[in-house]
DOFI-937144 format. One record per residue: residue number from 1; x, y, z of N, C-alpha, C in turn; chain. Coordinates in steps of 0.1 Angstrom, whole numbers, plus 5000, padded with zeros to 4 digits. Layout:
REC,NUM,X,Y,Z,X,Y,Z,X,Y,Z,A
...
// end
This chain:
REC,1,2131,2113,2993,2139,2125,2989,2132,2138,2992,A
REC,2,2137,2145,2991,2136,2161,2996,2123,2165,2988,A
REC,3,2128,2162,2973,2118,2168,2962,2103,2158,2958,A
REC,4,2105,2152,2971,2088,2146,2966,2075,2149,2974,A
REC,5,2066,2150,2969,2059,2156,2971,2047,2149,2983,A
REC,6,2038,2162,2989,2031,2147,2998,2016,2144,2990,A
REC,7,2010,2135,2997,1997,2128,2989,1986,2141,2984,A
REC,8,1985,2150,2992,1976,2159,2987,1980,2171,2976,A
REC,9,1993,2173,2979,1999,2181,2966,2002,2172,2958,A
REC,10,1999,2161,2954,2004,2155,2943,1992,2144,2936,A
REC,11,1982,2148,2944,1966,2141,2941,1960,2153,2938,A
REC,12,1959,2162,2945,1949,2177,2947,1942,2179,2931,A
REC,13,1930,2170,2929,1923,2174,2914,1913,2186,2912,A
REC,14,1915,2192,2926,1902,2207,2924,1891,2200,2922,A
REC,15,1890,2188,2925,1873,2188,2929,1868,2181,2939,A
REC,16,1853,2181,2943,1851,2175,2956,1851,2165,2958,A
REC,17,1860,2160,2974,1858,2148,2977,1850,2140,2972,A
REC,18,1852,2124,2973,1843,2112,2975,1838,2113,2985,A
REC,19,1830,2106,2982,1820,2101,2995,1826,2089,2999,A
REC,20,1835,2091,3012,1837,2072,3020,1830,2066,3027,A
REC,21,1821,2055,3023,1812,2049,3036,1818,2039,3043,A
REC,22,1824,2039,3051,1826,2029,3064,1815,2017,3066,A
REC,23,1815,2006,3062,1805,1997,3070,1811,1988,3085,A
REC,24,1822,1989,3091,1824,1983,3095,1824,1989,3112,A
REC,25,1822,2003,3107,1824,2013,3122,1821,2005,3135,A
REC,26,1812,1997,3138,1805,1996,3149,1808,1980,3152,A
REC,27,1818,1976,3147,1825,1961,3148,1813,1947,3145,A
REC,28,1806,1954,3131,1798,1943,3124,1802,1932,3123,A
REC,29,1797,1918,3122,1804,1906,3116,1801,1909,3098,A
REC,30,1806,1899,3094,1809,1899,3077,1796,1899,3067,A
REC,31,1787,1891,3076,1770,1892,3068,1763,1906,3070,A
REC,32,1769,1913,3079,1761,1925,3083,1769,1935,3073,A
REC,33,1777,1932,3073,1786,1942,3067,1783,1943,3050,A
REC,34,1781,1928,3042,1777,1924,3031,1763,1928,3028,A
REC,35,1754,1929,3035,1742,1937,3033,1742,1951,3037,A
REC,36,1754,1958,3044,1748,1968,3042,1756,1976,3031,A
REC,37,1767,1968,3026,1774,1972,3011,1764,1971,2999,A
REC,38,1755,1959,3000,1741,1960,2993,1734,1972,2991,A
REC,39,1731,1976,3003,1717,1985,3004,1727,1997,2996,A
REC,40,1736,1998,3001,1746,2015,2998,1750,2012,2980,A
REC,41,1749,2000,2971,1748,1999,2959,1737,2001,2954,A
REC,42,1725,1999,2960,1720,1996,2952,1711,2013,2956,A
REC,43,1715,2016,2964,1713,2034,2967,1712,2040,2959,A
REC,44,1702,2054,2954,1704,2057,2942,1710,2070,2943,A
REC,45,1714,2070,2958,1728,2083,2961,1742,2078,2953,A
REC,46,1746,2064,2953,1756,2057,2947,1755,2060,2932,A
REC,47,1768,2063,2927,1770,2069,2914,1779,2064,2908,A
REC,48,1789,2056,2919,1797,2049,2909,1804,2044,2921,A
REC,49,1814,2031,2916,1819,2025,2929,1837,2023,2926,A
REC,50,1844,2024,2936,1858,2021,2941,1857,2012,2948,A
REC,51,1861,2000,2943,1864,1988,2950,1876,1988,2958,A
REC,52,1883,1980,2971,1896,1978,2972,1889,1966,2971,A
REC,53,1902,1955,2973,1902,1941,2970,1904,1941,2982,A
REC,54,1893,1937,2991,1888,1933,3004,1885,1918,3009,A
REC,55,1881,1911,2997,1873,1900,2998,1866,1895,2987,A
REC,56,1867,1885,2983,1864,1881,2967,1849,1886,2963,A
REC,57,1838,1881,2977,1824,1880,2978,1821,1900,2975,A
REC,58,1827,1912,2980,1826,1924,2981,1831,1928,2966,A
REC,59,1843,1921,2959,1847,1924,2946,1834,1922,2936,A
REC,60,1833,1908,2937,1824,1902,2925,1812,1909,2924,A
REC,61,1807,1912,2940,1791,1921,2940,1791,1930,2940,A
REC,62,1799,1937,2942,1802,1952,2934,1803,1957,2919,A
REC,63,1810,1944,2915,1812,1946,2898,1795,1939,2896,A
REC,64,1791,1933,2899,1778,1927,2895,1767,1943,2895,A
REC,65,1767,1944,2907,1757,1955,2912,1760,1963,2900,A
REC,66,1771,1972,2899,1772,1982,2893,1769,1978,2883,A
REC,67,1769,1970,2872,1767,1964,2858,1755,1968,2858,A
REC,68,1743,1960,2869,1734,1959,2865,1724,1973,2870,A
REC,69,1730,1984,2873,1727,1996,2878,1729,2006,2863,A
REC,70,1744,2003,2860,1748,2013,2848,1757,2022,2854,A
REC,71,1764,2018,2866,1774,2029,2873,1786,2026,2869,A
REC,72,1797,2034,2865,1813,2032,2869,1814,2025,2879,A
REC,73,1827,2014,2878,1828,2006,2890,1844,2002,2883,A
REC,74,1854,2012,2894,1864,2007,2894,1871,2000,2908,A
REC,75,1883,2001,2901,1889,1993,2912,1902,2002,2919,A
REC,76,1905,1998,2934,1913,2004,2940,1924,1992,2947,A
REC,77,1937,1994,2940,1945,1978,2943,1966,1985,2948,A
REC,78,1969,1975,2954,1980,1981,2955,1989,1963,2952,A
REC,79,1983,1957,2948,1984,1942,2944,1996,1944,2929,A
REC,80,2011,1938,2928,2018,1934,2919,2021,1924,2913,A
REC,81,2013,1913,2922,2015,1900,2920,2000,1897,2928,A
REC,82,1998,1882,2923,1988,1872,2926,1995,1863,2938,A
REC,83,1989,1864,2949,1991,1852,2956,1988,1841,2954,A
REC,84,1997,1830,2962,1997,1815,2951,1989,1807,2965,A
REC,85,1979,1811,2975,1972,1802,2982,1959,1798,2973,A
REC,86,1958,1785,2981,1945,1775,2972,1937,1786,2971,A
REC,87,1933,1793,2984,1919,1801,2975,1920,1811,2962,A
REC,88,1933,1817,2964,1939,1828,2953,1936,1821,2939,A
REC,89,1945,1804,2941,1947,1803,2924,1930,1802,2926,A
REC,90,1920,1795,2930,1912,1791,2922,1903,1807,2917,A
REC,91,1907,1819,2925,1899,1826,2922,1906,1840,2912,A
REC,92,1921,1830,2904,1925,1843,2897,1923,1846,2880,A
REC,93,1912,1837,2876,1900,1839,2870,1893,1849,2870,A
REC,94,1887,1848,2880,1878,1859,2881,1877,1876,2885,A
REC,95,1894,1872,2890,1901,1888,2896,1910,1890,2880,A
REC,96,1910,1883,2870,1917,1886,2859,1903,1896,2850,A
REC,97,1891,1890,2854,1881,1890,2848,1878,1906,2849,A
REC,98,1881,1910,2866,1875,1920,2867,1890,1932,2868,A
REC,99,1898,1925,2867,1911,1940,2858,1906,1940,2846,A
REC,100,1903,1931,2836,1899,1935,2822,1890,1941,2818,A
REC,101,1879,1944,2833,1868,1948,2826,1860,1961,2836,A
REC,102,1868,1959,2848,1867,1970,2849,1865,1986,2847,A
REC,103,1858,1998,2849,1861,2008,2842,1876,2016,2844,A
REC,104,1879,2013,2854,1889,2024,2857,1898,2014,2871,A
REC,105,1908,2022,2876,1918,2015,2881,1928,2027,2889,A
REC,106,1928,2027,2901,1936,2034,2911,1946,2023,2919,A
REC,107,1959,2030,2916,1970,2025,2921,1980,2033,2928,A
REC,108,1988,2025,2934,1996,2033,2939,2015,2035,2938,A
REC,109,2016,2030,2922,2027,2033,2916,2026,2025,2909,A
REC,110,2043,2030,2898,2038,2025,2882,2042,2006,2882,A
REC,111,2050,2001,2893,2051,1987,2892,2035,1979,2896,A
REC,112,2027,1988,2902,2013,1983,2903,2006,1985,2886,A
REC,113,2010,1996,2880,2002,1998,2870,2007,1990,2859,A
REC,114,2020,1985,2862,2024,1975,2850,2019,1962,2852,A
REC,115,2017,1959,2866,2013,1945,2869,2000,1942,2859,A
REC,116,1989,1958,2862,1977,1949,2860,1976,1954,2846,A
REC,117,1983,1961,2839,1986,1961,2820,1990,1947,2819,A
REC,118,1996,1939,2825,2000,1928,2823,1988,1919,2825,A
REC,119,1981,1917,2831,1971,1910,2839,1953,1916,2828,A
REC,120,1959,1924,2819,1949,1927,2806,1944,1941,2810,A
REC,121,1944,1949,2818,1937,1960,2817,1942,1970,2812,A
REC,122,1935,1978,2800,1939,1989,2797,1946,1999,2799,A
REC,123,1961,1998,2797,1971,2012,2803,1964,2031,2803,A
REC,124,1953,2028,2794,1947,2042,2798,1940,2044,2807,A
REC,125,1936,2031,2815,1924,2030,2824,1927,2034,2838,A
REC,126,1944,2034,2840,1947,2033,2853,1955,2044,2851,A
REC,127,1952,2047,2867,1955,2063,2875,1965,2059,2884,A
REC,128,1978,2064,2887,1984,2064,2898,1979,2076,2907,A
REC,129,1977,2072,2920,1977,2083,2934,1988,2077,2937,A
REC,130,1996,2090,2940,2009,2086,2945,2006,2089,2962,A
REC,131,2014,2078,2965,2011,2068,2976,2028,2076,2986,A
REC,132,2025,2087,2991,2038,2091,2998,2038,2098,3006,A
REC,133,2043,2104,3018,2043,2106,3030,2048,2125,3031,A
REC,134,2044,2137,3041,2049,2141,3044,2066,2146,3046,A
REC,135,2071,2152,3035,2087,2148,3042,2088,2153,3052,A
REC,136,2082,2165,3054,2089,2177,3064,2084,2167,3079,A
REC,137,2074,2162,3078,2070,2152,3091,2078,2143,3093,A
REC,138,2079,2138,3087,2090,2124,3090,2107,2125,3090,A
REC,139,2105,2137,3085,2122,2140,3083,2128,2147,3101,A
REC,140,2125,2148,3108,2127,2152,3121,2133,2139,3127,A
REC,141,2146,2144,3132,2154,2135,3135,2150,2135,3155,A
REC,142,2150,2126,3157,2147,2123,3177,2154,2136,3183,A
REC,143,2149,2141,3192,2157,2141,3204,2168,2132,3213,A
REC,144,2176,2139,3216,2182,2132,3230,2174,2122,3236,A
REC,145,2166,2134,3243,2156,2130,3254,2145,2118,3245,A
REC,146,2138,2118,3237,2133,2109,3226,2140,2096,3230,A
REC,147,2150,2096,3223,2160,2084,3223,2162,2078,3236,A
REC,148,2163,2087,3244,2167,2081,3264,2153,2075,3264,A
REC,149,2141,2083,3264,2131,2075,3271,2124,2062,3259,A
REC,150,2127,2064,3245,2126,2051,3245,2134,2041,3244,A
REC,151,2144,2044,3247,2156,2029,3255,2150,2027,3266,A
REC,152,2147,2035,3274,2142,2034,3290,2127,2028,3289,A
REC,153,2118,2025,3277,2103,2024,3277,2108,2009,3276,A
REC,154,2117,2005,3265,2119,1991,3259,2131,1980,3267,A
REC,155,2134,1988,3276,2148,1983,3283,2157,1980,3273,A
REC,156,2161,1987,3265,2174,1989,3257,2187,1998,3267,A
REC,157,2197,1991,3264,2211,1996,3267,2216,2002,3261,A
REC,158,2218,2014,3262,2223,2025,3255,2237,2023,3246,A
REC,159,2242,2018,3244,2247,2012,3233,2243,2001,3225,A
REC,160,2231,1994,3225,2222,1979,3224,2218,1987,3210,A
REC,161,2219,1978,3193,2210,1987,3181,2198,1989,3182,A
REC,162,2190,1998,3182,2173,1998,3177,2170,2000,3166,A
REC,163,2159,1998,3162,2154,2002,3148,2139,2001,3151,A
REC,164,2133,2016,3142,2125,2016,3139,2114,2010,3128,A
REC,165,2112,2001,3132,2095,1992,3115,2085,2001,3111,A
REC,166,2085,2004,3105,2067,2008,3101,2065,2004,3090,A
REC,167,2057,1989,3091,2049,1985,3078,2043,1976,3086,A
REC,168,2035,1971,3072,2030,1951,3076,2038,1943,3079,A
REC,169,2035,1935,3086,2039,1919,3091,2043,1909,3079,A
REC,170,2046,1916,3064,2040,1906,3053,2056,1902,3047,A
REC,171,2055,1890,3043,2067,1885,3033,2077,1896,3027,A
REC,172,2063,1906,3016,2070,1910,3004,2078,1924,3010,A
REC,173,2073,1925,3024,2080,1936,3030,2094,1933,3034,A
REC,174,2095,1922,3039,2111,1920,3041,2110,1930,3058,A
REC,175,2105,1921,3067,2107,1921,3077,2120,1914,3083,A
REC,176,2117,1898,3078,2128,1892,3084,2140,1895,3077,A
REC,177,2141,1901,3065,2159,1905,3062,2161,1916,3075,A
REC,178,2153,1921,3072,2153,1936,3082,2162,1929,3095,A
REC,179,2151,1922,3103,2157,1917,3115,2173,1908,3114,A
REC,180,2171,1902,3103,2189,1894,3099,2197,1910,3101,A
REC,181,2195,1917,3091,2208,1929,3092,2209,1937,3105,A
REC,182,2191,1940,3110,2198,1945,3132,2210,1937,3133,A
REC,183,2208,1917,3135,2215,1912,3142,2230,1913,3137,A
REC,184,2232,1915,3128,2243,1915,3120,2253,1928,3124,A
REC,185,2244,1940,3128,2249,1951,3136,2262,1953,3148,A
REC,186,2272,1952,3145,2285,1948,3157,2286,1964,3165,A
REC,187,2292,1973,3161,2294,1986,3161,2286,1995,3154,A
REC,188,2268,2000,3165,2262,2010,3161,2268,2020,3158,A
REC,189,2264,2034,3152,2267,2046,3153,2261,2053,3169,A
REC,190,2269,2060,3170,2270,2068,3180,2261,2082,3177,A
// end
């Protein structure tokens, strides 16, 4: 909609950045990357930690580290549900363990923030950043010319439907309804 707002007018706290460290810049494997998340915890530049849910091994030693440091250590999740693969169930124990106990909690809207009130964590603990886009950017409708050369990039027939995707590859996105209703398309708009 028109009236919403983009991610920095609607996060903008007046104060300074985080610090983001990258460990992966230089196309590390997983052991390299796991010690140098180490070294950067146990840094005494580190003052507190923002987890994403990256990997169980990076969750658990983050909430470990920080405990045994005395830093905040929250979490950064956009997760509404638990996935039901073997490794999920056996490890949703320990991802229950650490919504409960947690200090704090960054999400990216209020059906995230209900999930993990559900899942035990304190409704005061979690922060929505709203999670939304530029309108005046995205709201720009093609060109002519836009639309000719990408029919012409894809070999589409200028009457043939297109559609534009931008997301994940994932279930909960509903790719394949997406693709059922293209086909379902008899008479585009002009």
């Amino acid at each position: 909609a028109d009236t919403e707002k983009c991610w920095e007018a609607s996060n903008a706290q007046g104060k300074k950045e985080a610090q983001n460290i990258y460990l992966a810049d230089d196309g590390a494997n997983k052991l390299v990357i796991l010690w140098r998340y180490v070294k950067v915890l146990f840094s005494s530049e580190t003052k507190g930690v923002i987890q994403g849910f990256n990997g169980a091994a990076f969750i658990f030693l983050g909430y470990l580290i920080a405990r045994l440091r005395g830093i905040p250590f929250g979490i950064w999740t956009g997760l509404w549900y638990h996935p039901r693969t073997f490794f999920h169930t056996l490890t949703r124990p320990f991802t229950d363990f650490i919504y409960r106990h947690a200090d704090f909690a960054v999400v990216y809207g209020t059906h995230v923030k209900a999930y993990l009130v559900g899942r035990g964590m304190k409704e005061e603990l979690i922060f929505i950043a709203q999670n939304t886009a530029d309108n005046e950017l995205y709201a720009k409708m093609p060109t002519e010319e836009e639309k000719r050369s990408f029919r012409e990039k894809y070999g589409l027939a200028e009457n043939e439907p297109a559609l534009l995707y931008v997301g994940r590859f994932s279930a909960e996105k509903g790719p394949k309804e997406l693709l059922k209703a293209l086909s379902l398309v008899k008479d585009p708009p002009k």
